[in-house]
N, CA, C and O of each residue as an XYZ file, in Angstrom:
208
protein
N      10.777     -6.726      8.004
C       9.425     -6.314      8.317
C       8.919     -5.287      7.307
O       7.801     -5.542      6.858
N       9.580     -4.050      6.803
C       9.392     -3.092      6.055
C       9.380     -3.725      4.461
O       9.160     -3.056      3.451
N       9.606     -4.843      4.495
C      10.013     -5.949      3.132
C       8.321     -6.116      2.834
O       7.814     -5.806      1.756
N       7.575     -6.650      3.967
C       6.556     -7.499      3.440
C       5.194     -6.551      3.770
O       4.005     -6.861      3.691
N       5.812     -5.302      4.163
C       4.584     -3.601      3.640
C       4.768     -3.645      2.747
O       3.758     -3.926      2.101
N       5.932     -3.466      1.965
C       6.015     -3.237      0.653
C       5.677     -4.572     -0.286
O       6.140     -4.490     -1.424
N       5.269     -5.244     -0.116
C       4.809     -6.436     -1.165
C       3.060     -5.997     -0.684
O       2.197     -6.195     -1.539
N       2.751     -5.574      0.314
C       1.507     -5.452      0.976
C       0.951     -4.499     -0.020
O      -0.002     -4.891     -0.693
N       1.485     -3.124     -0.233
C       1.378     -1.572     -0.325
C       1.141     -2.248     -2.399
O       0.225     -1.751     -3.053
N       1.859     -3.064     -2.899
C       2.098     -3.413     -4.017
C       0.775     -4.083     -4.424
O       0.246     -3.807     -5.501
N       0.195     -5.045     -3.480
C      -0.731     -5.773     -3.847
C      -2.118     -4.889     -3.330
O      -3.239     -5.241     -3.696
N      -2.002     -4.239     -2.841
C      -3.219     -3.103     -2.635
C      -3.289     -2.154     -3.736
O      -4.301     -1.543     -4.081
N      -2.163     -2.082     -4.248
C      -2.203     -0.585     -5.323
C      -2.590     -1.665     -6.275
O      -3.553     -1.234     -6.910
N      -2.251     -3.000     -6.710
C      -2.892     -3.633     -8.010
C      -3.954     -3.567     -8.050
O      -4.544     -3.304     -9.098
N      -4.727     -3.847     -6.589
C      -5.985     -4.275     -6.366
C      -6.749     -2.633     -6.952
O      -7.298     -2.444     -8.038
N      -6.579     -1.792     -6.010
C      -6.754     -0.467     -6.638
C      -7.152     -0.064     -8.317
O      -8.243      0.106     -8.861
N      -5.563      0.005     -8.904
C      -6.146     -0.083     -9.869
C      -7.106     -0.528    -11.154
O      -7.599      0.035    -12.132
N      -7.076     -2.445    -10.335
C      -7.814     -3.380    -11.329
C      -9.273     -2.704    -11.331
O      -9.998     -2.460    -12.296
N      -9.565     -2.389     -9.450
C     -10.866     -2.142     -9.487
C     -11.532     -1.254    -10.210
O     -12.605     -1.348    -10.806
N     -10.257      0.221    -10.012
C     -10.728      1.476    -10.896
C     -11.226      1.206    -12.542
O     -12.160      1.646    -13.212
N     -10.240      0.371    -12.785
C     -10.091     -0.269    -14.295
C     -11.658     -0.897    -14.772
O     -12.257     -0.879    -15.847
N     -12.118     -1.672    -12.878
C     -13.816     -2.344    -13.997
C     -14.647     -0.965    -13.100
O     -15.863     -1.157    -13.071
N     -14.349     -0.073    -12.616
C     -15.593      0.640    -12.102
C     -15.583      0.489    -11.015
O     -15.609      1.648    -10.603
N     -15.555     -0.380     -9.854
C     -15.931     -0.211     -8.835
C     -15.078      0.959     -7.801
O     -14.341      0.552     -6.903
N     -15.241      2.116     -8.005
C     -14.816      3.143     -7.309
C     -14.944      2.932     -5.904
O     -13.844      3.215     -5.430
N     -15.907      2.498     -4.779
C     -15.182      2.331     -3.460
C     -14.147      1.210     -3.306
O     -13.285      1.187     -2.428
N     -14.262      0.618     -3.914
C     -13.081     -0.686     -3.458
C     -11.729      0.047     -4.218
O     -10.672      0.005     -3.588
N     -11.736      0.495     -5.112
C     -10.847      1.203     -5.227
C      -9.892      2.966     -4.466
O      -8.755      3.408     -4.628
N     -10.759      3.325     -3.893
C     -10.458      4.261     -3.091
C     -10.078      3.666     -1.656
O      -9.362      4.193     -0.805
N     -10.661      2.578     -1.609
C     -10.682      1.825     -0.089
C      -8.795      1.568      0.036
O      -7.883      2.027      0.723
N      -8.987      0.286     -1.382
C      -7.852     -0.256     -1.277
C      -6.666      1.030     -1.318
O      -5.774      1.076     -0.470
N      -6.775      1.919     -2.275
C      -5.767      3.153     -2.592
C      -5.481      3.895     -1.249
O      -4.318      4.299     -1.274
N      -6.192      4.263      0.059
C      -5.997      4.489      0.930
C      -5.285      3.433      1.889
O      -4.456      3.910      2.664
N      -5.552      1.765      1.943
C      -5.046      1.191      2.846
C      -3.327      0.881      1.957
O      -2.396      0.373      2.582
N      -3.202      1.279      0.528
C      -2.253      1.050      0.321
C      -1.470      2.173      0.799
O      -0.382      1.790      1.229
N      -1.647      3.448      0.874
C      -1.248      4.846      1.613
C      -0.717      4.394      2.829
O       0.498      4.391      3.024
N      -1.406      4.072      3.535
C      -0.897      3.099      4.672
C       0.557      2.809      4.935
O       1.633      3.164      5.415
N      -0.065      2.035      4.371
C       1.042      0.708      4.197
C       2.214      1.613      3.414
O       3.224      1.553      4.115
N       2.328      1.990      2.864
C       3.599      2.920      2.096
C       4.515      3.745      3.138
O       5.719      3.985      3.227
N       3.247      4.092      3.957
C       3.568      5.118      4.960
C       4.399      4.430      6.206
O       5.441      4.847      6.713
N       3.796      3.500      6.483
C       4.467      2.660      7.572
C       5.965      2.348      7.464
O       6.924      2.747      8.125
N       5.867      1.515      6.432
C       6.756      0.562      5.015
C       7.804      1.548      5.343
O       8.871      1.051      5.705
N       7.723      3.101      5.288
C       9.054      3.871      4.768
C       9.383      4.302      6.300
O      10.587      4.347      6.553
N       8.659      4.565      7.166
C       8.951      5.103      8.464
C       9.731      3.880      9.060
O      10.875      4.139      9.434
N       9.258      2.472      9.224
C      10.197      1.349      9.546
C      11.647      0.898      8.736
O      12.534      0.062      8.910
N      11.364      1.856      7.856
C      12.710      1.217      6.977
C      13.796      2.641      7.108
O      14.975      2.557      6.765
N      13.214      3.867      7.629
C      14.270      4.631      8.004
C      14.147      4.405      9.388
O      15.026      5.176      9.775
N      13.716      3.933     10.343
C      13.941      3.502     11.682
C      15.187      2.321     11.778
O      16.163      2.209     12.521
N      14.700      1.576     10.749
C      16.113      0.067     11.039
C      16.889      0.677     10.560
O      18.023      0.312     10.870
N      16.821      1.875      9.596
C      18.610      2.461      8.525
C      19.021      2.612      9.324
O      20.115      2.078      9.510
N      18.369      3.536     10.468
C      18.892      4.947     11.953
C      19.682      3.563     12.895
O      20.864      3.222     12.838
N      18.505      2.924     13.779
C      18.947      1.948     14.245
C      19.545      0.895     13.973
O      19.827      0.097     14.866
């Protein structure tokens, strides 16, 4: 489960940067936050299954 945040968190931060790259600054802040997310989740489930 914590596998396919992190392909998630990966394809949001591309998206991120492509956007920053042509200009469009909200889609890029958008995506850079939902990739925050997802990073955040991603690492809390993956030290939950280590624990458990």
């Amino acid at each position: 489960m914590a596998g396919s945040l992190f392909s998630v968190f990966i394809v949001l931060a591309v998206v991120a940067l492509v956007a920053a790259l042509l200009g469009f600054r909200g889609v890029a802040g958008l995506s850079a936050n939902f990739a925050k997310i997802a990073l955040v989740a991603a690492v809390i489930l993956f030290v939950l299954a280590f624990i458990f």
